[in-house]
VEXKOL-949572 format. One line per field, with one value per residue (C-alpha): residue number from 1; x, y, z; residue in three letters; chain. Coordinates in steps of 0.25 Angstrom, whole numbers, plus 2048, in hexadecimal, padded with zeros to 3 digits. Layout:
num = (NUM, ...)
u = (X, ...)
v = (Y, ...)
w = (Z, ...)
residuo = (ALA, ...)
cadena = (A, ...)
END
This chain:
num = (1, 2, 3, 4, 5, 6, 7, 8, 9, 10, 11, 12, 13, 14, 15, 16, 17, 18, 19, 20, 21, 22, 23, 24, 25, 26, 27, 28, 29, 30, 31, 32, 33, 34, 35, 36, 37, 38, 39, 40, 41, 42, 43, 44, 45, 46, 47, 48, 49, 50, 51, 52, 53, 54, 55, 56, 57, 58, 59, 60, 61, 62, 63, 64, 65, 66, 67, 68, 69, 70, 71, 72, 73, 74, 75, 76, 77, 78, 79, 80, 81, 82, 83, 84, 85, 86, 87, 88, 89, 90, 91, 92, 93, 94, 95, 96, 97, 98, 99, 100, 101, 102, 103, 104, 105, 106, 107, 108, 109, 110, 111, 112, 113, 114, 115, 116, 117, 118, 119, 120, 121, 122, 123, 124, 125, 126, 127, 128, 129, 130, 131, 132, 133, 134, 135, 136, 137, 138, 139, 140, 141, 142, 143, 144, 145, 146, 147, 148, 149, 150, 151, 152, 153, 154, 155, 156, 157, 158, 159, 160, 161, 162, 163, 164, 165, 166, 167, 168, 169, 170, 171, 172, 173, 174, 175, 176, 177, 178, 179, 180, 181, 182, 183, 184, 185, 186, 187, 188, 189, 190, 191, 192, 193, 194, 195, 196, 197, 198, 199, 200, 201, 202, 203, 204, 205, 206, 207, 208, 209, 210, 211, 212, 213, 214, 215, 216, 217, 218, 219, 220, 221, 222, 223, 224, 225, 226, 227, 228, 229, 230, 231, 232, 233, 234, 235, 236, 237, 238, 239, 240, 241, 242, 243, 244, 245, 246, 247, 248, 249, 250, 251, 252, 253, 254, 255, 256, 257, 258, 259, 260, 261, 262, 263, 264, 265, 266, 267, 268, 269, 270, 271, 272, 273, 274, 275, 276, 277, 278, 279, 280, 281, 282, 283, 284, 285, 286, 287, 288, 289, 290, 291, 292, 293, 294, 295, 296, 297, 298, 299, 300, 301, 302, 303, 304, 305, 306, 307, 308, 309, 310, 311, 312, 313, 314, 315, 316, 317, 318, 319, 320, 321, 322, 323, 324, 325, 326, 327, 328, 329, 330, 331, 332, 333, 334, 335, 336, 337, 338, 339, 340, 341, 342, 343, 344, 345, 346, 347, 348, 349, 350, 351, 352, 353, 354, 355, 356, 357, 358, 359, 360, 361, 362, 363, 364, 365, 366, 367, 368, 369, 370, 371, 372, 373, 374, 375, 376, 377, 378, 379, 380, 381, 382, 383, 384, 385, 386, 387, 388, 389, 390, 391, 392, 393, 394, 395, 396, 397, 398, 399, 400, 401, 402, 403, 404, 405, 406, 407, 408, 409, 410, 411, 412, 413, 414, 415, 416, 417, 418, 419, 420, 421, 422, 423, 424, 425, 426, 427, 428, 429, 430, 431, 432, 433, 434, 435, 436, 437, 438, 439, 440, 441, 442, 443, 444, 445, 446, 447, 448, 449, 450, 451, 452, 453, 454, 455, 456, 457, 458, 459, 460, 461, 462, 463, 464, 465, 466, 467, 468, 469, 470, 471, 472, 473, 474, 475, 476, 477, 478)
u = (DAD, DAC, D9F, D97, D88, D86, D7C, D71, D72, D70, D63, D5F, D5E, D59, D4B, D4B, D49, D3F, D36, D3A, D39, D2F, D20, D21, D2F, D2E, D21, D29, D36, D2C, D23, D31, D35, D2A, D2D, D3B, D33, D29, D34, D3A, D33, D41, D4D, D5A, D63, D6F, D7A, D83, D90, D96, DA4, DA8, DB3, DB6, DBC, DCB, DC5, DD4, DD8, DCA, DC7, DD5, DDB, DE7, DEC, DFB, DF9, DEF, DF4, E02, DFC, DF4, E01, E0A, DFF, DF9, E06, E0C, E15, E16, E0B, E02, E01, DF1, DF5, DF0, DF7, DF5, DED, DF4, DFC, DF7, DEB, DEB, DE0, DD6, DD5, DC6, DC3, DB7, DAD, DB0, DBF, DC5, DD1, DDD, DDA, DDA, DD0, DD0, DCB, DD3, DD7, DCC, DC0, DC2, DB3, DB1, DB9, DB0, DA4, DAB, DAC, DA0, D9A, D92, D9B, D9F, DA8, DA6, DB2, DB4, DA7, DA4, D9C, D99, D90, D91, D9D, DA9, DB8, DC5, DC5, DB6, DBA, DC7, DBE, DB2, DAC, DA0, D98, D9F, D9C, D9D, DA8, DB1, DBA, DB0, DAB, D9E, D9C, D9F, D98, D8D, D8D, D90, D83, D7B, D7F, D80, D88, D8A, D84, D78, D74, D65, D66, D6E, D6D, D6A, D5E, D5A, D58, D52, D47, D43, D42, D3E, D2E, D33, D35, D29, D31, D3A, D41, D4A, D4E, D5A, D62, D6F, D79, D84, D7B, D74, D78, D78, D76, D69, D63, D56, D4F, D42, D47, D4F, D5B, D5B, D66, D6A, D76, D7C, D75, D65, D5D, D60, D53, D50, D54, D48, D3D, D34, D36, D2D, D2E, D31, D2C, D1C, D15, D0E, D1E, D1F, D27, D27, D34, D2C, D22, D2A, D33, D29, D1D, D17, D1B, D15, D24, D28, D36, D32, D27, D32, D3A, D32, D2E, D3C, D3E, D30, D35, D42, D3B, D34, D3E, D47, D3E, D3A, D4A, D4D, D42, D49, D55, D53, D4C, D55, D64, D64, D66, D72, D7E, D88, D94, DA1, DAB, DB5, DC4, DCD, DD7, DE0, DE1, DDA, DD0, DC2, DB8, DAB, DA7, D9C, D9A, D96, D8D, D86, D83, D7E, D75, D71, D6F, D64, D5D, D5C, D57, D4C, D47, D3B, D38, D3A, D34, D41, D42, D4B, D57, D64, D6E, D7A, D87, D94, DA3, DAE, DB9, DBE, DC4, DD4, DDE, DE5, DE7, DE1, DE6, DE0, DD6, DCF, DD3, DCA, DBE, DBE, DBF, DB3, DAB, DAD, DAB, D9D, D9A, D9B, D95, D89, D8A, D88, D7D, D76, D78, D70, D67, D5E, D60, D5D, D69, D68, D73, D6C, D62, D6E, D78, D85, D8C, D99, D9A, DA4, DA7, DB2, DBE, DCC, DDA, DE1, DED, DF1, DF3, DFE, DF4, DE8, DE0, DD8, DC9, DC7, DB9, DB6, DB7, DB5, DA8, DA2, D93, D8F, D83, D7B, D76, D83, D8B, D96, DA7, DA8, DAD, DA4, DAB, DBA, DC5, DCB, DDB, DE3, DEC, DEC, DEA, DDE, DD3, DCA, DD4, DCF, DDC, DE4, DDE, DCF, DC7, DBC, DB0, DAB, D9F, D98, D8F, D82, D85, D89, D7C, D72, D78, D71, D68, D63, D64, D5C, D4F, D51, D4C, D55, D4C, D4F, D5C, D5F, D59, D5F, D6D, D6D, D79, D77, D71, D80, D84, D82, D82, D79, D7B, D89, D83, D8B, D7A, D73, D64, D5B)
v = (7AF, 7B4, 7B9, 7B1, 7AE, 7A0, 79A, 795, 7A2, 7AB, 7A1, 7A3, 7B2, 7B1, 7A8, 7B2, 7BC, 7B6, 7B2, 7A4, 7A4, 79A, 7A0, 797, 798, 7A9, 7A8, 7A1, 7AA, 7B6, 7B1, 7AF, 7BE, 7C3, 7C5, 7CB, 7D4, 7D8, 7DD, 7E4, 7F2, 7F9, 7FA, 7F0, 7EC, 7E3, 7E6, 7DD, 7E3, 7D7, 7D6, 7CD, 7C6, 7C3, 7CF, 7CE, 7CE, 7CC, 7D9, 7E1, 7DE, 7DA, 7D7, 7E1, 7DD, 7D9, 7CA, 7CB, 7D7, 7D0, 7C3, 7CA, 7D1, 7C5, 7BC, 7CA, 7D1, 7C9, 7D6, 7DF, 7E5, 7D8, 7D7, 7D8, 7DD, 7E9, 7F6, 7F4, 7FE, 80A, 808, 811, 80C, 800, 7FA, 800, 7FC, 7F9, 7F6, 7ED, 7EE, 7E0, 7DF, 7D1, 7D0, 7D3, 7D7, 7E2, 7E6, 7EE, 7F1, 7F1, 7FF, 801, 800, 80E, 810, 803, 805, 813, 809, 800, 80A, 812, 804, 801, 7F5, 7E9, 7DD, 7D0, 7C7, 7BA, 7B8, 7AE, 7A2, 797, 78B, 789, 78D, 788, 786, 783, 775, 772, 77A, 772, 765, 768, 764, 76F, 774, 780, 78C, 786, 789, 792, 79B, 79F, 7AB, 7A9, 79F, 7A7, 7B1, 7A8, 7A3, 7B1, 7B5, 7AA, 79E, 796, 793, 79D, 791, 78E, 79C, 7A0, 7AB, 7B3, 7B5, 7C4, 7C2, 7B6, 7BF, 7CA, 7C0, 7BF, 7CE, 7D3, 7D3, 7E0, 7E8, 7EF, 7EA, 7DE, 7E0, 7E9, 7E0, 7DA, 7E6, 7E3, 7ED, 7E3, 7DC, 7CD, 7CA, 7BA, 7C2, 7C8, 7BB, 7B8, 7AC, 7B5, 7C2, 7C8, 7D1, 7DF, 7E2, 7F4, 7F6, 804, 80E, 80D, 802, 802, 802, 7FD, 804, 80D, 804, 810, 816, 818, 80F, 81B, 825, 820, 820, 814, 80D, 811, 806, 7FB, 7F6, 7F3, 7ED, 7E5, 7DF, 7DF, 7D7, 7CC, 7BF, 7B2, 7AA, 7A9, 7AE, 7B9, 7BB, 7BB, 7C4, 7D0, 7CD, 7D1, 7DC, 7E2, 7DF, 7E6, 7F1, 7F5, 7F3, 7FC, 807, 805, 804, 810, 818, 816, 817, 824, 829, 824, 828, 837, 831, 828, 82F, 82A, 823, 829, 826, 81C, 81D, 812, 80E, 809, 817, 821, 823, 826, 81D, 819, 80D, 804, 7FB, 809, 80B, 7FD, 801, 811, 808, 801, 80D, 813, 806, 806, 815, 813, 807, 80F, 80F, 802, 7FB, 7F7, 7F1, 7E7, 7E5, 7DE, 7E4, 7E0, 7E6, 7E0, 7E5, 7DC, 7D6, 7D2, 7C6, 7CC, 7C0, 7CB, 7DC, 7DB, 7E5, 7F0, 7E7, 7E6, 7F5, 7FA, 7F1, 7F3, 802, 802, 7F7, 802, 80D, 808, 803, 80F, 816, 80F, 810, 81E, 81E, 815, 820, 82B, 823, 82E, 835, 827, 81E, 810, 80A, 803, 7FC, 7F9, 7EF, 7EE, 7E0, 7DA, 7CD, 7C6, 7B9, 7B5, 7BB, 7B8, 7B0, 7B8, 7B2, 7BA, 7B5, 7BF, 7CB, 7C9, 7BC, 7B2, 7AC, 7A9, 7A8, 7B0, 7C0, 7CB, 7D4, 7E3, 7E4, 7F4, 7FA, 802, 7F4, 7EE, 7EC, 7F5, 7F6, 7E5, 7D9, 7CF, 7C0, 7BF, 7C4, 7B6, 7B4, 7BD, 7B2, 7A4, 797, 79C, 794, 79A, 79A, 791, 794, 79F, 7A7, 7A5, 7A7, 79D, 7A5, 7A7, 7AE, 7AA, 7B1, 7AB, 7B1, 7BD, 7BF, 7BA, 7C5, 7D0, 7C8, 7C8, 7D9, 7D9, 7D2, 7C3, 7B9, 7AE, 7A3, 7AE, 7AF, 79F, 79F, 7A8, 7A3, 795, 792, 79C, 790, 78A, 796, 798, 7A8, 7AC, 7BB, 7C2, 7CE, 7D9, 7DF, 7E7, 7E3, 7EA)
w = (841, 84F, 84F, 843, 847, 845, 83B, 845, 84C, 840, 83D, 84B, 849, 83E, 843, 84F, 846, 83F, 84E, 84E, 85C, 864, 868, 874, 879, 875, 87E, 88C, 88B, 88A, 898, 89E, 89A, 8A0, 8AF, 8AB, 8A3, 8AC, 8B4, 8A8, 8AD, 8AC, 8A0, 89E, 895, 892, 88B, 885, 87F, 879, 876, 86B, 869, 878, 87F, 887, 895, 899, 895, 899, 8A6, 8AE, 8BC, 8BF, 8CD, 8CD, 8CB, 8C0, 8B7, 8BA, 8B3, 8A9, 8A6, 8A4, 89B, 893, 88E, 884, 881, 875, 86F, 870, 87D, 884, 891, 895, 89D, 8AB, 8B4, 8B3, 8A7, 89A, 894, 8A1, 8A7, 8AD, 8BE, 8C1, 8D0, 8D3, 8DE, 8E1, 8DE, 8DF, 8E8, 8E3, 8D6, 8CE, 8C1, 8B5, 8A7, 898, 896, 88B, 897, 89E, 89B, 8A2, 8AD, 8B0, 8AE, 8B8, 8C2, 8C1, 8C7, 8B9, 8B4, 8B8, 8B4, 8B2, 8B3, 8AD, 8A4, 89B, 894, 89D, 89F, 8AD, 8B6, 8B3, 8B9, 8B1, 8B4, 8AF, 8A3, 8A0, 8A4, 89B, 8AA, 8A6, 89A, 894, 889, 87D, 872, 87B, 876, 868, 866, 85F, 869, 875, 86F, 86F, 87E, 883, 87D, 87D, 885, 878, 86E, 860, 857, 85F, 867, 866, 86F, 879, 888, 886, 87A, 885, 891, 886, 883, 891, 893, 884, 88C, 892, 886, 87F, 871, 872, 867, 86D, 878, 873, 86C, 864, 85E, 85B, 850, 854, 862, 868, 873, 870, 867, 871, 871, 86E, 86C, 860, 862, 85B, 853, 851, 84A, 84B, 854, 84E, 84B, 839, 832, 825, 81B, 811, 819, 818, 80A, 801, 7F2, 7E8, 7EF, 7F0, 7FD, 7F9, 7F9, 808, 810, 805, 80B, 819, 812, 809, 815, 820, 818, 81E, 814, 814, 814, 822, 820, 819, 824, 82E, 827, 825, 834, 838, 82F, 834, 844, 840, 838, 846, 84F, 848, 846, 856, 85B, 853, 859, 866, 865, 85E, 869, 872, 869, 86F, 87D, 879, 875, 86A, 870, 870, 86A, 870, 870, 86A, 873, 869, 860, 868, 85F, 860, 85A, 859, 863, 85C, 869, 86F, 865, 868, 873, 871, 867, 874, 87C, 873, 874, 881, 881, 878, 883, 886, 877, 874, 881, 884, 895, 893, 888, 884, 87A, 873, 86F, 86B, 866, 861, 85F, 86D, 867, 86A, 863, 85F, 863, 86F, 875, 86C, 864, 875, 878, 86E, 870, 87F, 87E, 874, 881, 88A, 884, 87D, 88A, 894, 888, 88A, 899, 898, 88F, 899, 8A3, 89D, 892, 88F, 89B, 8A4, 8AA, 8A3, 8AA, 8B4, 8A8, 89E, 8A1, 898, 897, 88F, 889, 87F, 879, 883, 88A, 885, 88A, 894, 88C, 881, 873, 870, 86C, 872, 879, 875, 877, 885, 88F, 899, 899, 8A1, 89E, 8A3, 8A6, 8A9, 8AC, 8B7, 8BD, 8BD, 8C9, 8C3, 8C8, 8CC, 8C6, 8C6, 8C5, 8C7, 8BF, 8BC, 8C0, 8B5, 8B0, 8AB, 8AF, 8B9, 8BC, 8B3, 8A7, 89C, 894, 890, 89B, 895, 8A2, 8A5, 8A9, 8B7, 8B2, 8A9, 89E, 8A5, 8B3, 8AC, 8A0, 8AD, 8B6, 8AB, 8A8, 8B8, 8B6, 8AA, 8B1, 8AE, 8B9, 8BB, 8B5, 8A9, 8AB, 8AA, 89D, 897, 89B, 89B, 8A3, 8AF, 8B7, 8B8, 8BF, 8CF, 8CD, 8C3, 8C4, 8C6, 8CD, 8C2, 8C3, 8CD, 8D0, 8C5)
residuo = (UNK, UNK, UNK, UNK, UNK, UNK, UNK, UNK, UNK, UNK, UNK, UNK, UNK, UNK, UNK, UNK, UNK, UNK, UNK, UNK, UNK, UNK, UNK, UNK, UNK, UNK, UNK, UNK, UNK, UNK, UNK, UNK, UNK, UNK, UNK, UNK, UNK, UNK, UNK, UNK, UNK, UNK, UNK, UNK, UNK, UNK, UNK, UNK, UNK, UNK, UNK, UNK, UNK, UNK, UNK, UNK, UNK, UNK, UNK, UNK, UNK, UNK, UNK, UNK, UNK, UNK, UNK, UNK, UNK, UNK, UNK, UNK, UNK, UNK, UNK, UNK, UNK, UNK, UNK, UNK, UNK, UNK, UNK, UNK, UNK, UNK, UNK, UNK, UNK, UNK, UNK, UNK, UNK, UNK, UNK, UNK, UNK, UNK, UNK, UNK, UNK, UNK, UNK, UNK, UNK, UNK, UNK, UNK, UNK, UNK, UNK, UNK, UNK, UNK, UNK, UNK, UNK, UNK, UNK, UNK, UNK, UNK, UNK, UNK, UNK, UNK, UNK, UNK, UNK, UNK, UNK, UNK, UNK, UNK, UNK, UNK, UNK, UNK, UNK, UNK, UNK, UNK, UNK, UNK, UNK, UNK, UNK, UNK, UNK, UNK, UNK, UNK, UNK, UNK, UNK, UNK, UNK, UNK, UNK, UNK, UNK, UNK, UNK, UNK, UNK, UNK, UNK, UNK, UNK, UNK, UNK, UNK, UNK, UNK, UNK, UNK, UNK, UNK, UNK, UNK, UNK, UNK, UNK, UNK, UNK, UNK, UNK, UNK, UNK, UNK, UNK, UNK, UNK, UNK, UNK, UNK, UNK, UNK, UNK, UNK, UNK, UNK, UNK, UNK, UNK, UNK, UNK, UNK, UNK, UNK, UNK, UNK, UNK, UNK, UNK, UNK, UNK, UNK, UNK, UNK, UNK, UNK, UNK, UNK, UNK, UNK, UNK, UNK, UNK, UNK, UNK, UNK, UNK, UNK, UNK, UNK, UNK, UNK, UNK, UNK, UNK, UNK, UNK, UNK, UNK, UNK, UNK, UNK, UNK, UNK, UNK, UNK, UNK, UNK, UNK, UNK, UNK, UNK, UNK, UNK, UNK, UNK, UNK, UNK, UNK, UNK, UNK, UNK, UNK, UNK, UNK, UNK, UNK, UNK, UNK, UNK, UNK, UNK, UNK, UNK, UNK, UNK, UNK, UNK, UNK, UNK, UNK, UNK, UNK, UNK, UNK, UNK, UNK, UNK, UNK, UNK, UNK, UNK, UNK, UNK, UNK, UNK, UNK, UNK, UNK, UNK, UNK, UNK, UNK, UNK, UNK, UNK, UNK, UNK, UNK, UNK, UNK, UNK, UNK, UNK, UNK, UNK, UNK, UNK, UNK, UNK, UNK, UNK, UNK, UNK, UNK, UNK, UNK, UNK, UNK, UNK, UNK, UNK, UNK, UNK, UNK, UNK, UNK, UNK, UNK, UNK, UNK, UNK, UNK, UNK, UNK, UNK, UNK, UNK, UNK, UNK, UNK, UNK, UNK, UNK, UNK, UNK, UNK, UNK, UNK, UNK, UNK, UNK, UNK, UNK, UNK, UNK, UNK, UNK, UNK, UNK, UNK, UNK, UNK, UNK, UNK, UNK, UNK, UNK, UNK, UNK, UNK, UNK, UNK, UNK, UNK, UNK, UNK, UNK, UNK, UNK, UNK, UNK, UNK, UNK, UNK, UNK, UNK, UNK, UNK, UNK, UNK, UNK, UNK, UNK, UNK, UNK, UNK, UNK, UNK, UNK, UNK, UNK, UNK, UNK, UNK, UNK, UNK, UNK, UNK, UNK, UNK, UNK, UNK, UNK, UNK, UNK, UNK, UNK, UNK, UNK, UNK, UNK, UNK, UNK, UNK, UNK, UNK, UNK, UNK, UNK, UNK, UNK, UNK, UNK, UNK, UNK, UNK, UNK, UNK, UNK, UNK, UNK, UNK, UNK, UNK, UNK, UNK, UNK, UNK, UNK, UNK, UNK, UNK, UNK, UNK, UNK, UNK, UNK, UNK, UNK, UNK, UNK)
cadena = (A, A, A, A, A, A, A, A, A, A, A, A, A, A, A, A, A, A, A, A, A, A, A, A, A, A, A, A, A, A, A, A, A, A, A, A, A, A, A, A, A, A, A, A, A, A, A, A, A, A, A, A, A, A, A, A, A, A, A, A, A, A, A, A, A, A, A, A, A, A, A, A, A, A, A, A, A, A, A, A, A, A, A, A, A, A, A, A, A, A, A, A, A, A, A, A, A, A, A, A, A, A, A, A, A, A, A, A, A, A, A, A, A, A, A, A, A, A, A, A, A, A, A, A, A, A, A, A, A, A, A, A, A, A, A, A, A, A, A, A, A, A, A, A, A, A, A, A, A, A, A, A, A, A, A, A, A, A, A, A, A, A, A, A, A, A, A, A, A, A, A, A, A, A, A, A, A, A, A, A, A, A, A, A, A, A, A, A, A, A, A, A, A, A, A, A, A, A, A, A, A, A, A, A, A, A, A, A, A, A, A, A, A, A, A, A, A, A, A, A, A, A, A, A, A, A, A, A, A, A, A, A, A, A, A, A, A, A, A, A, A, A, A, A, A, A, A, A, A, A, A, A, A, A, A, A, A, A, A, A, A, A, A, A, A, A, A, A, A, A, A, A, A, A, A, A, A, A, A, A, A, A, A, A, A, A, A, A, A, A, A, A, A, A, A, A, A, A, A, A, A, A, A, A, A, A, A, A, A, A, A, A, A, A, A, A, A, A, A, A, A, A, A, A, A, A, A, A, A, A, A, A, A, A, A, A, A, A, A, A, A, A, A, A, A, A, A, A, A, A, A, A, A, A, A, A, A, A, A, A, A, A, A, A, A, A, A, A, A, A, A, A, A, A, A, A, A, A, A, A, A, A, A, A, A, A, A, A, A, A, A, A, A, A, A, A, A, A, A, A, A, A, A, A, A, A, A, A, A, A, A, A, A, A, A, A, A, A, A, A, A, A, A, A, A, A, A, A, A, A, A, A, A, A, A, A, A, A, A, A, A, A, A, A, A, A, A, A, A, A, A, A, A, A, A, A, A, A, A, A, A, A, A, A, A, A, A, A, A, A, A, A, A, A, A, A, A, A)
END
């Protein structure tokens, strides 16, 4: 149920595919890409790692001085072997302190016990934390929100939705296209193929869905081709590639037209893909594998995967033309009613090692440091109740989120850390935070790194012109 496509969407994909997009308005966006494109002499790339479900930011990123641990303590452990509170700083398998550049008065900070790799990230400067994020239309205090004073997110509190509005600023039944496929559109001029601008390892992305460009889909770790496309018919030369030639014939009915236009796209853009990714594999070492915290054991981590899918992309750029690009990767399920204390244990300790997997690979990608060209970020539906529900906690709004790379202004928190409690003045119930950043401010800020102009930049987030500060400063200058 959670994470169905809608009808309208799956048509919507499905006339993308077939080119039904407007010669005049595909003309405008690309004269409005061209100056960031221009620009676009270097490399970057954008990273989504999209938690779904909506991840227990309560229990990843927390306050620990003695006024915030005592409160968490009193409304987290409800006792037994139910309880969501986790061992204090110190404690066996407790939170893990991280101090901030920036450190708010008073207070205290660490990580779930799952996020050592994290924490290194944290303080080796390379990652940073952004407090409070969420889905908003303008900014918002309690009592507008009890008031229906101003315009809010549509739908709060559902997944597909919230899904939805996180990627796209619209809602699951009538989203087009997402903020990362919109700001792929305005940039795809800089890439000698833009095909490969928008690159998904997770299958079909929101996310990635431009209003001109088309997201590619890899599953596995090579773009999968057709199956006995080359073979010969009974062992006759004259029966070379009768499979091509039967499902890539031009036809006279438009929809098989379009059909066999797809499959001869796809058909080239695999053989092109797989080129440089083998070229590329001998440079990207397999992941390793990840330990469960729950057994011990030793496992294979699938998000890790995703994103040593990513990394040989990235190192075949040269080959596929590739200047600018946005990529998706995504794990679930985050959505904790029940067993969250080992259910989140286990997803987090798969986040963080994937992600500091890939951190390294950035450092030495074919003998050059990426870093600085490749910025990693975390997204998810929602947060969750700072309430428990007895074994676990229940859809909230805002949530706490790591951004790392070379270019990032690494070992801060950025936004507050909302009072640790209930009954606050951003608590819209059970401890569900209001956000105080919202995912607007928080896309344009990448946005801002990756070459887009402001003008650019406002239409690619629609809402960002509610908000006085348009750029957090979590990014260093290019």
């Amino acid at each position: 149920m959670h994470h169905q496509p809608s009808r309208r969407r799956f048509l919507g994909n499905m006339l993308a595919m077939a080119g039904s997009t407007s010669v005049p308005f595909t003309l405008n966006l690309a004269a409005m890409g061209n100056a960031a494109a221009q620009n676009a002499s270097d490399y970057k790339a954008i990273v989504c790692l999209f938690m779904n479900g909506g991840n227990d930011h309560f229990n990843t990123v927390l306050a620990t001085d003695s006024t915030s641990w005592s409160a968490y303590q009193r409304i987290r452990d409800t006792g037994g072997a139910t309880s969501i509170a986790l061992p204090g700083v110190g404690a066996t398998g407790g939170v893990l302190p991280i101090v901030p550049n920036s450190p708010q008065a008073g207070r205290t900070y660490a990580l779930h016990p799952s996020l050592g790799p994290l924490k290194e990230l944290f303080d080796a400067g390379r990652l940073g934390v952004l407090a409070n994020v969420g889905t908003l239309v303008q900014p918002t205090t309690l009592a507008q929100y009890k008031a229906g004073a101003v315009a809010l997110p549509p739908r709060l509190f559902s997944h597909n939705d919230q899904q939805s509005m996180w990627q796209s600023s619209q809602l699951e039944a009538s989203a087009t296209s997402g903020w990362g496929g919109r700001m792929a559109d305005l940039m795809a001029s800089a890439n000698g193929n833009s095909t490969f601008t928008c690159v998904s390892s997770a299958g079909n992305a929101l996310f990635l869905a431009g209003r001109t460009v088309r997201q590619y889909q890899i599953s596995g770790t090579s773009a999968a081709p057709i199956t006995r496309l080359n073979d010969t018919l009974f062992g006759l030369p004259a029966g070379n590639n009768v499979l091509r030639q039967i499902i890539t014939a031009d036809q006279s009915d438009p929809f098989a037209k379009d059909h066999a236009a797809v499959v001869s796209r796809a058909i080239n853009a695999q053989a092109t893909l797989s080129s440089a990714m083998l070229a590329a594999g001998s440079g990207v070492p397999d992941p390793t594998p990840y330990i469960n915290p729950n057994t011990g054991t030793a496992a294979v981590n699938p998000l890790a995967v995703q994103l040593q899918t990513v990394a040989r992309i990235i190192g075949g750029r040269g080959a596929l033309g590739a200047r600018r690009q946005v990529f998706y990767v995504s794990l679930g399920s985050f959505d904790s009613h029940d067993y969250q204390r080992t259910s989140q244990a286990d997803l987090l300790a798969r986040v963080a090692h994937a992600m500091a997997y890939f951190d390294g690979v950035m450092g030495n990608l074919q003998g050059t440091n990426m870093r600085k060209q490749v910025t990693l970020f975390t997204a998810s539906d929602f947060g969750r109740t700072f309430a428990s529900n007895g074994d676990g906690s229940d859809h909230g709004w805002g949530s706490h989120h790591f951004v790392v790379g070379g270019a990032v202004k690494g070992r801060n928190i950025y936004g507050s850390l909302p009072v640790t409690g209930l009954g606050h003045d951003l608590d819209v119930g059970s401890g569900a935070l209001l956000p105080s950043i919202s995912v607007d401010q928080y896309g344009a800020t990448l946005a801002s790194w990756f070459g887009l102009s402001a003008s650019q930049i406002a239409d690619v987030f629609p809402n960002i012109g509610n908000f006085s500060t348009r750029n957090l400063g979590f990014m260093n200058a290019a």
